[in-house]
MARTI-209998 format. One record per residue (C-alpha): residue number from 1; chain; x, y, z. Coordinates in pm, 1 decimal. Example, Ala and Ser with C-alpha at 12.3 -4.5 7.8 and 13.67 -1.06 7.14 Angstrom:
# MARTI-209998
<1; "A"; <1230.0; -450.0; 780.0>>,
<2; "A"; <1367.0; -106.0; 714.0>>,
***
This chain:
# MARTI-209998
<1; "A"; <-4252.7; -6131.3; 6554.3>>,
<2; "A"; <-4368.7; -6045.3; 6196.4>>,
<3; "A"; <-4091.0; -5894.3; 5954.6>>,
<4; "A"; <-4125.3; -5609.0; 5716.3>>,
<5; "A"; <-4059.8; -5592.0; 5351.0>>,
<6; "A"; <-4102.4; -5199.1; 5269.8>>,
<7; "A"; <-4157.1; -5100.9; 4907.0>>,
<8; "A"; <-4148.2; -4767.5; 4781.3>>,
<9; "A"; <-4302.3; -4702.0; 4418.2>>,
<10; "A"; <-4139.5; -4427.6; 4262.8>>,
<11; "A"; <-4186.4; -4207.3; 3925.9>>,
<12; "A"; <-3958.6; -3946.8; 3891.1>>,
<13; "A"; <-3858.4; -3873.4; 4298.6>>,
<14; "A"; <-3570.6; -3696.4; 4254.9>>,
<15; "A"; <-3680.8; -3438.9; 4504.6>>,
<16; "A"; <-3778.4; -3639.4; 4762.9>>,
<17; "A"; <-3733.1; -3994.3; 4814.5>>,
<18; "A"; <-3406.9; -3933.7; 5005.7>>,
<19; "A"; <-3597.3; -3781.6; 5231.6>>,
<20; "A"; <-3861.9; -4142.3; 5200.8>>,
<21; "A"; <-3541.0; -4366.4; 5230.8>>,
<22; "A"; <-3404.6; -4135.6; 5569.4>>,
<23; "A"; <-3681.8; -4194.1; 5787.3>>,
<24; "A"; <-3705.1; -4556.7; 5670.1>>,
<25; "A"; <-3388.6; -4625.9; 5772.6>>,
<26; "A"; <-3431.7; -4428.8; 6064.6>>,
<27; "A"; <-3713.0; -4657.5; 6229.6>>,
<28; "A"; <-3664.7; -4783.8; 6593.4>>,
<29; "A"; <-3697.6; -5127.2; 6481.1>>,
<30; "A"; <-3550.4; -5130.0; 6144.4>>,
<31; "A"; <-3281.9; -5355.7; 6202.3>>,
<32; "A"; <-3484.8; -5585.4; 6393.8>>,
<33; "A"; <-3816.5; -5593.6; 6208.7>>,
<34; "A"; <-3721.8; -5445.0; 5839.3>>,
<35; "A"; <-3632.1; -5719.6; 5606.3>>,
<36; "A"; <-3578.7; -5564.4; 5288.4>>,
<37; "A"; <-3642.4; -5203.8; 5135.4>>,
<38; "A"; <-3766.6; -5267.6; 4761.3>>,
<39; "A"; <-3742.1; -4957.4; 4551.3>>,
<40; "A"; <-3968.0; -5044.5; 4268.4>>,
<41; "A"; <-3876.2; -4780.5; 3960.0>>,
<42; "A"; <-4170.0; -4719.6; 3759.4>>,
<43; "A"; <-3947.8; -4560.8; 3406.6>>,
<44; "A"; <-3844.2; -4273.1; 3611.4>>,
<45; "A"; <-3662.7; -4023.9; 3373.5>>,
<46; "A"; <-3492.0; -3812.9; 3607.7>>,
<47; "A"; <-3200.8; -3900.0; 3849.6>>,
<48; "A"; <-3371.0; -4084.9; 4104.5>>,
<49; "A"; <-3207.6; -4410.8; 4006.0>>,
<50; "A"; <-2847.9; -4258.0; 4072.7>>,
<51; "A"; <-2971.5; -4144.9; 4413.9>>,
<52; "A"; <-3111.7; -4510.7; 4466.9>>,
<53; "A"; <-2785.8; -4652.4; 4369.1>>,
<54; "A"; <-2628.5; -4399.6; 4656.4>>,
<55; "A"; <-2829.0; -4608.0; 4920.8>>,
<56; "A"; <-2750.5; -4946.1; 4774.0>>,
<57; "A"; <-2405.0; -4887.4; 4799.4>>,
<58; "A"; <-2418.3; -4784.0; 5185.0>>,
<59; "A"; <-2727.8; -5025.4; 5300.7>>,
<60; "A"; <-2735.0; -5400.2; 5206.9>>,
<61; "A"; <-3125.2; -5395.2; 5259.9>>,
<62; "A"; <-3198.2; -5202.6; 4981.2>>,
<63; "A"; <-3287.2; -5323.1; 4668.3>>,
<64; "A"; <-3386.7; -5147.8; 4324.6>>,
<65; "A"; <-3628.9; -5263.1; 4116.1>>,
<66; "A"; <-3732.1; -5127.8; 3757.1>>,
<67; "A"; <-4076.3; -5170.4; 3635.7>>,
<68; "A"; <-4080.4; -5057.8; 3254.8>>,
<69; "A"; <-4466.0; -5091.8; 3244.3>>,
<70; "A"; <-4633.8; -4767.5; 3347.6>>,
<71; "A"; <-4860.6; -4768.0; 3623.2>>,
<72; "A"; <-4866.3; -4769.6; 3980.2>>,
<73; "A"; <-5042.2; -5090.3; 3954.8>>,
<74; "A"; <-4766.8; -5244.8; 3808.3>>,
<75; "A"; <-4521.0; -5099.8; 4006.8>>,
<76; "A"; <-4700.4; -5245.6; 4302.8>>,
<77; "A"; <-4735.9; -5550.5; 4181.2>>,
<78; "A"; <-4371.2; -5637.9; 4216.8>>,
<79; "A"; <-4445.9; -5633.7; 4576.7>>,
<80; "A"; <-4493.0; -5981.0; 4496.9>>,
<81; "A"; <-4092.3; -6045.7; 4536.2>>,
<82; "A"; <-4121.5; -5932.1; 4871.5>>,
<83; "A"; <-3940.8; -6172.1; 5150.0>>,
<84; "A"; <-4099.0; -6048.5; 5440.9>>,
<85; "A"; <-4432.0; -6133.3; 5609.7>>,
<86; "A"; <-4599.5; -5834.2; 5556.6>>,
<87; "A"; <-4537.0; -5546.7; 5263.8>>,
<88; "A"; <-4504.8; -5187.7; 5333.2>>,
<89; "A"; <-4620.1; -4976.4; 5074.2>>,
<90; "A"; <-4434.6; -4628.1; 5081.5>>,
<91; "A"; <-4445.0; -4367.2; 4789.0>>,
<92; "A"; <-4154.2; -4145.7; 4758.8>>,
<93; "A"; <-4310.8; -3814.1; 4912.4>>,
<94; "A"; <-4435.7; -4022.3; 5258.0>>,
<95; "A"; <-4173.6; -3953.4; 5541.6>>,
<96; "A"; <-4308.7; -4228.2; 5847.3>>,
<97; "A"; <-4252.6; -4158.1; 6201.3>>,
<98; "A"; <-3964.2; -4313.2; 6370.2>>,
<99; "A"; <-4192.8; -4525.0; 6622.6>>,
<100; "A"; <-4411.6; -4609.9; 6304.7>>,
<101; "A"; <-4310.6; -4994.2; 6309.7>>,
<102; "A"; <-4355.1; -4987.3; 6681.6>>,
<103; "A"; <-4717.4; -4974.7; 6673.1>>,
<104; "A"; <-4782.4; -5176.3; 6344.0>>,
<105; "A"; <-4643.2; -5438.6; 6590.3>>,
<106; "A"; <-4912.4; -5396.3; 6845.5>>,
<107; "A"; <-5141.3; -5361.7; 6568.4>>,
<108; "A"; <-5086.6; -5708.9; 6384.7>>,
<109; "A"; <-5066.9; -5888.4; 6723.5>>,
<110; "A"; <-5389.1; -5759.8; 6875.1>>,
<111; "A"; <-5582.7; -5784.4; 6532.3>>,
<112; "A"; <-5501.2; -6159.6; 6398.0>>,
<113; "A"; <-5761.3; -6157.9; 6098.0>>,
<114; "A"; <-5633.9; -5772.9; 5977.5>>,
<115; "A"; <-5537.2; -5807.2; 5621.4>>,
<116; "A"; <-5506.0; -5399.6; 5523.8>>,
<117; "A"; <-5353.6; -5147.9; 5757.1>>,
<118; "A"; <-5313.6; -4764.7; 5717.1>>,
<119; "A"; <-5220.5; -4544.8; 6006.0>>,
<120; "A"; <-5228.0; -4128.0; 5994.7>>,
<121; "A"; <-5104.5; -3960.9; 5695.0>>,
<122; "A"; <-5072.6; -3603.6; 5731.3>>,
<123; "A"; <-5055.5; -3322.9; 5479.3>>,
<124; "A"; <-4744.0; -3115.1; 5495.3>>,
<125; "A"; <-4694.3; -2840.9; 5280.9>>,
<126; "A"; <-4332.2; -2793.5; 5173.4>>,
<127; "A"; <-4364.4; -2418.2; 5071.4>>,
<128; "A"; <-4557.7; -2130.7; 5201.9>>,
<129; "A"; <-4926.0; -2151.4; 5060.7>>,
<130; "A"; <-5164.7; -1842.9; 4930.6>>,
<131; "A"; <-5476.3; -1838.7; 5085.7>>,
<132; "A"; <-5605.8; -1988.0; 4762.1>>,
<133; "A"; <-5392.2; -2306.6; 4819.6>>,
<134; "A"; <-5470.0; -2334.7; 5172.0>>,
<135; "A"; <-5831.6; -2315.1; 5088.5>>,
<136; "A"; <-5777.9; -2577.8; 4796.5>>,
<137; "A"; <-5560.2; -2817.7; 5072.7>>,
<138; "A"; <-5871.0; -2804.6; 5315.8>>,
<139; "A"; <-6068.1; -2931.0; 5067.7>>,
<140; "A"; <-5882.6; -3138.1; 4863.1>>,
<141; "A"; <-5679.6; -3306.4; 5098.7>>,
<142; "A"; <-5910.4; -3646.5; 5121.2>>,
<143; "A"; <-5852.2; -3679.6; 4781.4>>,
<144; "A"; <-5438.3; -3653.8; 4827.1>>,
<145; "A"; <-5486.1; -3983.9; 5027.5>>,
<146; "A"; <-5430.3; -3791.6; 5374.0>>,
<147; "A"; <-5606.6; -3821.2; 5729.2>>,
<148; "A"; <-5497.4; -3481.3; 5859.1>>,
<149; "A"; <-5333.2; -3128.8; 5767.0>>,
<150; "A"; <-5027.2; -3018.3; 5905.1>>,
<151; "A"; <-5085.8; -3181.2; 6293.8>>,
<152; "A"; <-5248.9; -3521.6; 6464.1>>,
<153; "A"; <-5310.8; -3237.1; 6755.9>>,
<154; "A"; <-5732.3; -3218.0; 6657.6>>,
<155; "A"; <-5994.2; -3476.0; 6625.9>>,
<156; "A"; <-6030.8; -3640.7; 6261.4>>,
<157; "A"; <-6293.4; -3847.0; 6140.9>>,
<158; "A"; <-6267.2; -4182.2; 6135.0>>,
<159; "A"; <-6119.0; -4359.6; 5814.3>>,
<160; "A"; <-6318.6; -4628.6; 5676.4>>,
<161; "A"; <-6147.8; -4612.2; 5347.1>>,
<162; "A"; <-5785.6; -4773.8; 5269.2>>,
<163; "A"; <-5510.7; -4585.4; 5123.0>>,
<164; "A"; <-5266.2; -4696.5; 4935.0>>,
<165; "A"; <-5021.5; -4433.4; 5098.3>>,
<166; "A"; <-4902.9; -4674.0; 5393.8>>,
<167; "A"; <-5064.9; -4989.8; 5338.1>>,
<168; "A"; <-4955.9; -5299.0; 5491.5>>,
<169; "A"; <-5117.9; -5626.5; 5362.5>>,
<170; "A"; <-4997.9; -5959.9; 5410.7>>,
<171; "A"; <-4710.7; -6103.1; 5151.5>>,
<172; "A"; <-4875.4; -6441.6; 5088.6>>,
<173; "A"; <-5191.7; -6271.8; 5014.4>>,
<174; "A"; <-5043.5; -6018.7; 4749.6>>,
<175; "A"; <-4896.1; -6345.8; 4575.6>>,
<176; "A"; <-5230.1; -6464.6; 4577.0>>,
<177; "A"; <-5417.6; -6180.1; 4418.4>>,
<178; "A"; <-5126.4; -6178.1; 4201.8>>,
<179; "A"; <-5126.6; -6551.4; 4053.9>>,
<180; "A"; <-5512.7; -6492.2; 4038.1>>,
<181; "A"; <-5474.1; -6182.9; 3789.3>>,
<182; "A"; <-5405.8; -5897.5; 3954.2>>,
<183; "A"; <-5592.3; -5595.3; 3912.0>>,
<184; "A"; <-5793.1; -5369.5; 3641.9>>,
<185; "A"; <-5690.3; -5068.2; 3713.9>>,
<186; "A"; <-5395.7; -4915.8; 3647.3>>,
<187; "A"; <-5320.4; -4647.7; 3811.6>>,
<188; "A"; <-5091.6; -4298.4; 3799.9>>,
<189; "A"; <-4969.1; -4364.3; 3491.3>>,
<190; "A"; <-4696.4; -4023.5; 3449.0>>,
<191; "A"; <-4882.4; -3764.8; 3391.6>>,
<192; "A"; <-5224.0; -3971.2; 3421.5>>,
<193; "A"; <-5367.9; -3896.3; 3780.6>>,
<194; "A"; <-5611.6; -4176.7; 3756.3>>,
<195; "A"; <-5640.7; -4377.2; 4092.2>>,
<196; "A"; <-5893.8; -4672.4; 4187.4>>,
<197; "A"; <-5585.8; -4955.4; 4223.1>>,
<198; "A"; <-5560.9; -4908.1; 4588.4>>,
<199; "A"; <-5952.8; -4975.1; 4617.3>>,
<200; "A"; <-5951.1; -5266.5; 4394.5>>,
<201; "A"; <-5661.4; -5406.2; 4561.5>>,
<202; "A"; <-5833.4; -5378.8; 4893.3>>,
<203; "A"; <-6159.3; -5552.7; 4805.9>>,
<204; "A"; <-5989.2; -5837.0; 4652.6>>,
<205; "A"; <-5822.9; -5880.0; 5023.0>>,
<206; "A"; <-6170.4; -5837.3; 5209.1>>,
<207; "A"; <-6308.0; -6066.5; 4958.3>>,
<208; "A"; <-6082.4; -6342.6; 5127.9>>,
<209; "A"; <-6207.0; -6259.2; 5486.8>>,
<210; "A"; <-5962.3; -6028.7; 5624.5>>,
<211; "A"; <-6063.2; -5693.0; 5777.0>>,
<212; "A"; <-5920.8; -5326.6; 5774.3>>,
<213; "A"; <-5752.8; -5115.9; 6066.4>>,
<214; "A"; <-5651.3; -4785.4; 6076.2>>,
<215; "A"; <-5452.4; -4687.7; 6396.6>>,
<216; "A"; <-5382.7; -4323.9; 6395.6>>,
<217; "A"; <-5117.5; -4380.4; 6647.6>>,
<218; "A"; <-4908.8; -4502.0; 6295.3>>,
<219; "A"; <-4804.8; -4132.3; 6185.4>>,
<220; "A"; <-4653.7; -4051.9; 5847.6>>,
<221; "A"; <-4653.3; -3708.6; 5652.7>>,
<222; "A"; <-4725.7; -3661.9; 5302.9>>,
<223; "A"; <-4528.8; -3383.6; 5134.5>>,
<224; "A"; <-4695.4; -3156.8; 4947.4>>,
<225; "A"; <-4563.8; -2930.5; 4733.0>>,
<226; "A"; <-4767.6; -2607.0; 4603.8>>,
<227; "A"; <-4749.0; -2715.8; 4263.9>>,
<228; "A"; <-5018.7; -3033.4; 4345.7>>,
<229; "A"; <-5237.5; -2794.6; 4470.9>>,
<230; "A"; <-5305.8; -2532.6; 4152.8>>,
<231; "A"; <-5622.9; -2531.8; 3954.4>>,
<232; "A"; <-5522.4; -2676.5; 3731.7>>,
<233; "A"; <-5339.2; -2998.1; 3924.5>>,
<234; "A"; <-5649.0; -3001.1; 4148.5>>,
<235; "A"; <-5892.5; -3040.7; 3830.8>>,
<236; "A"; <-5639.4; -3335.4; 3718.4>>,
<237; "A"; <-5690.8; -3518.5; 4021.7>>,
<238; "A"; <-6045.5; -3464.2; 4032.3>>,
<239; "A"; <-6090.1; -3608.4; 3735.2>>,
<240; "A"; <-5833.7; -3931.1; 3790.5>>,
<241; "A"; <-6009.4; -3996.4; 4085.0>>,
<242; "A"; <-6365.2; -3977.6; 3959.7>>,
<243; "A"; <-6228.7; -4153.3; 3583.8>>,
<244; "A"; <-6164.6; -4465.0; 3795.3>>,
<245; "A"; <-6466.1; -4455.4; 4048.2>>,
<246; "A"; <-6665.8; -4480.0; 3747.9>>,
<247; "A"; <-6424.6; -4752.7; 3621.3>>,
<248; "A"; <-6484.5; -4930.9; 3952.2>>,
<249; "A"; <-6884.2; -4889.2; 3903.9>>,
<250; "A"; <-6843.0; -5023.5; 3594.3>>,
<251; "A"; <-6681.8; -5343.2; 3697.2>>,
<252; "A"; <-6933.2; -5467.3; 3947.0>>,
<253; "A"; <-7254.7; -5636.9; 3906.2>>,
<254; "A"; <-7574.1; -5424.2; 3819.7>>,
<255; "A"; <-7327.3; -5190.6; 3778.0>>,
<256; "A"; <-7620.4; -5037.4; 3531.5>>,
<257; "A"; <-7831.2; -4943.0; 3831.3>>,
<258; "A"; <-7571.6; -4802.6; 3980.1>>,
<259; "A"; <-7410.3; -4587.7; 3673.3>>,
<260; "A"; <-7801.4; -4450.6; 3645.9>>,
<261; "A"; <-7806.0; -4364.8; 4033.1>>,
<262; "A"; <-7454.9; -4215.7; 4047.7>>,
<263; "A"; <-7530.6; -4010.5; 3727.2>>,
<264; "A"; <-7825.5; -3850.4; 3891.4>>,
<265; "A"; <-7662.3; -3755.8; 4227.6>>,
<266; "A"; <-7365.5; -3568.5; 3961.6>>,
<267; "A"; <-7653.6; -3440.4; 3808.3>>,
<268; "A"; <-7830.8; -3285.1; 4103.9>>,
<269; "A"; <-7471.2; -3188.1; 4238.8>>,
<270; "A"; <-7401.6; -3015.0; 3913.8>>,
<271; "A"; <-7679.4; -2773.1; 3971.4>>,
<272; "A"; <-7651.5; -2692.6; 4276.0>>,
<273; "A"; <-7316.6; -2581.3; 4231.1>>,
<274; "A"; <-7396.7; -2322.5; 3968.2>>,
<275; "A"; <-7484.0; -2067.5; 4247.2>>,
<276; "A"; <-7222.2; -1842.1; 4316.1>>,
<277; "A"; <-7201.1; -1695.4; 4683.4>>,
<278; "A"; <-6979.4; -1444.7; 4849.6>>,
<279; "A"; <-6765.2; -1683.0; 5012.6>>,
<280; "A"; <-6451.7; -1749.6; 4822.7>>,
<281; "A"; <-6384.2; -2126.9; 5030.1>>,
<282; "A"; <-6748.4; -2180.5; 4913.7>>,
<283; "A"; <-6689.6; -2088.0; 4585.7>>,
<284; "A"; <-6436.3; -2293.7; 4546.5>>,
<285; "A"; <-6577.5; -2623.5; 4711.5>>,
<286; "A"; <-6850.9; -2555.2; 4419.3>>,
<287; "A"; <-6615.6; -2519.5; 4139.9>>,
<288; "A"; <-6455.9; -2839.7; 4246.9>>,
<289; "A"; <-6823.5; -3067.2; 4292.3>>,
<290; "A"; <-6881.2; -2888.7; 3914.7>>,
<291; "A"; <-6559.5; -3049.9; 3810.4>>,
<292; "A"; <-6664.9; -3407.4; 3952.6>>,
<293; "A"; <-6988.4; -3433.8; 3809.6>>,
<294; "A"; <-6939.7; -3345.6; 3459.1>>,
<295; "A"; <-6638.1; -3603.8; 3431.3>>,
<296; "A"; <-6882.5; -3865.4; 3565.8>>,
<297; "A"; <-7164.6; -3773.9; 3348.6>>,
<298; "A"; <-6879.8; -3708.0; 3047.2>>,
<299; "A"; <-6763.5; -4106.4; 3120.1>>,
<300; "A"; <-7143.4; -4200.7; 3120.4>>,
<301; "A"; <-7195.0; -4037.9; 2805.9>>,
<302; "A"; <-6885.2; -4184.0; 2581.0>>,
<303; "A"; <-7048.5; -4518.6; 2698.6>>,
<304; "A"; <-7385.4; -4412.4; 2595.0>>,
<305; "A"; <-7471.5; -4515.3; 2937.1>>,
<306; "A"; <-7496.7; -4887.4; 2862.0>>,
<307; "A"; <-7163.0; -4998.1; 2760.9>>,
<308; "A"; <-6942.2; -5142.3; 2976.3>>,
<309; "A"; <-6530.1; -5024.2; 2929.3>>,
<310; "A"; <-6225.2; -5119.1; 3179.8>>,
<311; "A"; <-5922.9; -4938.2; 3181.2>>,
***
């Protein structure tokens, strides 16, 4: 019977990590399974360490942690302190389902050589959406580290690629990429929307000979609120996300070859998408592939193609 060490990375939660720390403490086998809840402060400026301190003083098994060095990276890393077998990683707008633990259970039993598990996270909205948001969330919501929108109730792809929303990976094996150096990337850093860590985490744990699993059966929801999904928000994750894929590229061997391949894909991408149509959801879906490829060939060109930056 593993145990459970659950760690939720917060920046500025205020508005909903009490909703985070509910449904944690409202899992069927928390008392059993959960050994510790580590709430891992990344310089939060608003009151979510008062609301913290609320918990601590009603549930011995949380903990708070404060992590002055921005970066979800770094606010991940402390994961390291963790007690139980296996760490949770929760961020402060993922609610998980009450039987959530229940089949992480069946999931680590039946799977001995799993080192990364994600199960279903699903987009909620928490306000009513214009038809220009609800177009944006159909695209876009891949990208906001989500399996589904609004229900489990209709067939979704498989997920081949982990998440950091929900991630389970082994303690021992977090201490180990830890003592080895970590990780590159950094991260959301505030107002940064950069990503990448939870990819470069992951392939340092399949470089060790542990596989991935993603039971959809594990349900969470991701809260969403309107605000994430303007033009303008949607353009800063767009280019976060494609900042640190490049980043990634740019770490790996013949990562020339690959720049040069990648940069001509953006390029033919970029073209394409300079057709209007008629349909506004097409539209948009252009706009957005526009967005994407003139970051990557922007990050190509400050490194005159040949030089080779991290972070």
């Amino acid at each position: 019977m593993a145990s459970y060490s659950i760690v939720i990375c917060t920046y500025n939660g205020q508005k909903t990590i009490s909703q985070a720390i509910d449904a944690i403490l409202a899992l069927h086998l928390y008392n059993t399974h959960v050994k510790e809840v580590l709430i891992v402060d990344n310089a939060s400026t608003d009151n979510t360490k008062k609301i913290i301190e609320d918990y601590i003083r009603k549930n011995s098994k949380i903990k708070y942690i404060y992590e002055s060095k921005p970066g979800l990276s770094h606010a991940r890393r402390r994961a390291v302190e963790a007690n139980g077998d296996w760490v949770i990683y929760v961020d402060d707008d993922n609610i998980l389902d009450q039987h959530w633990l229940d089949v992480l259970e069946k999931v680590i039993v039946a799977h001995p050589d799993v080192g990364v598990i994600n199960g279903a996270v699903i987009a909620v909205p928490t306000d009513v959406l214009s038809l220009e948001e609800e177009c944006r969330l159909s695209l876009m919501y891949r990208n906001l580290a989500c399996t589904h929108i609004g229900s489990i109730d209709y067939p979704a792809k498989e997920n081949k690629n982990p998440m950091g929303a929900g991630m389970c990976i082994p303690t021992h094996v977090l201490r180990e990429i830890s003592q080895e150096g970590w990780l590159d990337l950094l991260g959301r850093t505030g107002e940064n929307l950069s990503s990448g860590e939870d990819t470069e985490l992951c392939n340092k744990v399949f470089g060790k000979g542990y596989t991935y699993i993603c039971d959809y059966r594990m349900r969470m929801q991701h809260l969403i609120p309107k605000s994430r999904l303007s033009q303008k928000n949607v353009d800063r994750l767009l280019e976060g996300l494609i900042t640190s894929r490049y980043q990634l590229i740019s770490s790996q061997r013949y990562y020339l070859l690959k720049r040069i391949a990648r940069g001509v894909k953006y390029v033919l991408v970029y073209l394409c998408a300079c057709f209007p149509t008629k349909d506004n959801w097409k539209n948009e879906c252009r706009r957005e592939k526009k967005v994407v490829s003139k970051v990557f060939i922007k990050c190509l060109t400050n490194d005159k193609l040949f030089c080779r930056k991290f972070g």
